[in-house]
N, C-alpha and C positions, 0 to 999 in steps of 0.2 A: 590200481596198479597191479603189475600181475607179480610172477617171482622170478627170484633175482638168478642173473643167467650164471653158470659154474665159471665164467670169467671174468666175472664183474668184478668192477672196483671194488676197493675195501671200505670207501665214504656209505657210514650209516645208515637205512631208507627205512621209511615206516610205512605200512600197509595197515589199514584197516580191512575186518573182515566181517561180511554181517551172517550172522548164524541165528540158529533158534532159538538161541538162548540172549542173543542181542549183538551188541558190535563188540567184536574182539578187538585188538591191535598187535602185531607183530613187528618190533623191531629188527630188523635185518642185519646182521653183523657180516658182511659176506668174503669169503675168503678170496683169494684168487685159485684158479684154478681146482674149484674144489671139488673134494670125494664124494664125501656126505654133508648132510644137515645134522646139528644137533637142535633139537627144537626143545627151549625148556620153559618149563611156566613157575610161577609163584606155589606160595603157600595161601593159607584161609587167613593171615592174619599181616600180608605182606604183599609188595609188589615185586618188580624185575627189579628194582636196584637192590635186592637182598645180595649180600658180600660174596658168598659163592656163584649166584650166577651171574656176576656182573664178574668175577675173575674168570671164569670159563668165558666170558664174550670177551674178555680182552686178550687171552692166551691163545685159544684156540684157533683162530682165523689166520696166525703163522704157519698153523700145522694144516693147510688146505681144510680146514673144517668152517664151515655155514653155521654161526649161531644164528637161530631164531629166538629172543626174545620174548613170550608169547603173554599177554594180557589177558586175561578171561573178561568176559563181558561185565561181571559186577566190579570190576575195580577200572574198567573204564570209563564204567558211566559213575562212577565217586560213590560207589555204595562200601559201607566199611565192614558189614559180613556177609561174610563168602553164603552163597545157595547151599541148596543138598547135592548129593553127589553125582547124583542122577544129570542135574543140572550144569554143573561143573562137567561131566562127561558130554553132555551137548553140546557147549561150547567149543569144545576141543575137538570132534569131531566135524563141527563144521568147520574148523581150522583146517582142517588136514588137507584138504585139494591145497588150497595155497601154498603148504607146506609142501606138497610132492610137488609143486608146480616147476622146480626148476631140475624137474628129472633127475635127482640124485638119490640113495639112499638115505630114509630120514631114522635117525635114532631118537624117541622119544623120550623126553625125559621132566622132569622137575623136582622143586623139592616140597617135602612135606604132601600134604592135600593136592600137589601137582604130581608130585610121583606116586601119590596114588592115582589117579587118574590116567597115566602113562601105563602103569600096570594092568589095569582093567579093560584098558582099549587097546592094547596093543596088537594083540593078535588077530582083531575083528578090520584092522585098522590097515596092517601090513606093515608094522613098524621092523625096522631092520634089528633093535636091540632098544633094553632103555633102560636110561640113566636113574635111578633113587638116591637123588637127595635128601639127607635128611628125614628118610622113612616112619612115617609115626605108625610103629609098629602096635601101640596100643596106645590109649590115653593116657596120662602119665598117674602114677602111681593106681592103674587099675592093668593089669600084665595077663588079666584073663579075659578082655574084650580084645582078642588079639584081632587084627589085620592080616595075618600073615597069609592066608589064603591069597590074598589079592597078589604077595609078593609071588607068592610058587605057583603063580597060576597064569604068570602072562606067556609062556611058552614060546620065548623069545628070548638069548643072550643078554641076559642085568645085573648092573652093579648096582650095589649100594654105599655108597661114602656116606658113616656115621659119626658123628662125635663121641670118644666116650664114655664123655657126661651126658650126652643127651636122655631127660626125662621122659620123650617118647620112644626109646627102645633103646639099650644101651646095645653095642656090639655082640658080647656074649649071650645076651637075650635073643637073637638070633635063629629061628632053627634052622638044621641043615636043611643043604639045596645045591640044587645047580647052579644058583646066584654067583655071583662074585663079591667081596667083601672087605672095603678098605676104611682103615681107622683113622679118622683125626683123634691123635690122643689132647686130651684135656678142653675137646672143642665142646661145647653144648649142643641145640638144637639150631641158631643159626649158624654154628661156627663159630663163637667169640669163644676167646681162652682165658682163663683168671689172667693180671697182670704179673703175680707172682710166678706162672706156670713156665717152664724153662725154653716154650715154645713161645714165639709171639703169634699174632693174627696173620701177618704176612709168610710168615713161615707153614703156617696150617695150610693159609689157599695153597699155594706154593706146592704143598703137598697132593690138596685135592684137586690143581688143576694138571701137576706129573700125574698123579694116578689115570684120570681121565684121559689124559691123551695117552696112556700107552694103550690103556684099553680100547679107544677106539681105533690106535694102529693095527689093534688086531681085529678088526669089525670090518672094514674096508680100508 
């Protein structure tokens, strides 16, 4: 199937996509009349129905915005740990024609082990901007194997929405940048909140799918 036209209905469609690294899948969330794509992938330890980006494919397609859902080849064919990075980077790249396919602006994005890989390809790649979910800035409780290169280095307009409790980088761990930088307060590493926390879970998306969409108002 090829990709979805900037008019298309908003009824859900899936694409498989075969790359070097194996068959991908992309769920297609498609907006009406839309600007851009937002293309986002999983983490190393999860799939697409992770709670932030199953909220951004339900908000954002009001806002003329193309979620792309994106599956990496090991969690399609039922493997339960993620490749090296290298490989993870293959897959996603052969994603990408599909992904420009419907000629719109694509913003790259995912969370975790996805938004590292949005980071590192993006500029090879021609991504408009890209989203960091969930950025695992270091392993957790080791803050000197940092990541951060890959964050300052994608030479393209990026947010990062953290949690922050997240044990792979809290907010203020951070270094400065050109990034942009929005806090779920009391969220973790998927987004969940303690039940005591004066925030609930739908109050967190809530916030990290308004951050997201203003940002990408200003993207296209």
């Amino acid at each position: 199937m090829g990709g979805v036209s900037p008019t298309a209905a908003t009824a859900p469609r899936t694409e498989s996509v075969e790359t070097d690294a194996g068959v991908a899948r992309i769920i297609w969330l498609p907006a009406k009349r839309a600007r851009l794509v937002l293309a986002v992938s999983h983490g190393a330890g999860g799939g697409i129905e992770a709670r932030d980006l199953q909220a951004l494919g339900a908000a954002l397609p009001d806002r003329r915005v193309t979620v792309a859902l994106v599956e990496q080849p090991w969690r399609v064919a039922g493997k339960k740990l993620a490749p090296a990075p290298r490989t993870l980077d293959t897959g996603w790249r052969g994603l990408w024609p599909a992904l420009t396919a419907p000629g719109l602006p694509v913003v790259a994005g995912g969370r975790s082990a996805g938004a590292r890989v949005a980071c590192r390809t993006a500029a090879e790649l021609g991504a408009r901007a890209v989203l960091a979910l969930s950025f695992p800035l270091h392993p957790p409780g080791k803050p000197e194997k940092s990541r951060a290169d890959e964050l300052l280095g994608t030479g393209v307009p990026t947010l990062v929405v953290q949690g922050s409790r997240d044990p792979f980088g809290r907010p203020e761990e951070f270094p400065p940048g050109e990034h942009g930088l929005v806090e779920v307060p009391y969220a973790d590493h998927g987004f969940a909140v303690p039940k005591k926390a004066p925030l609930t879970v739908d109050q967190a998306m809530d916030l990290l799918t308004g951050a997201v969409a203003e940002w990408l108002d200003g993207i296209a």
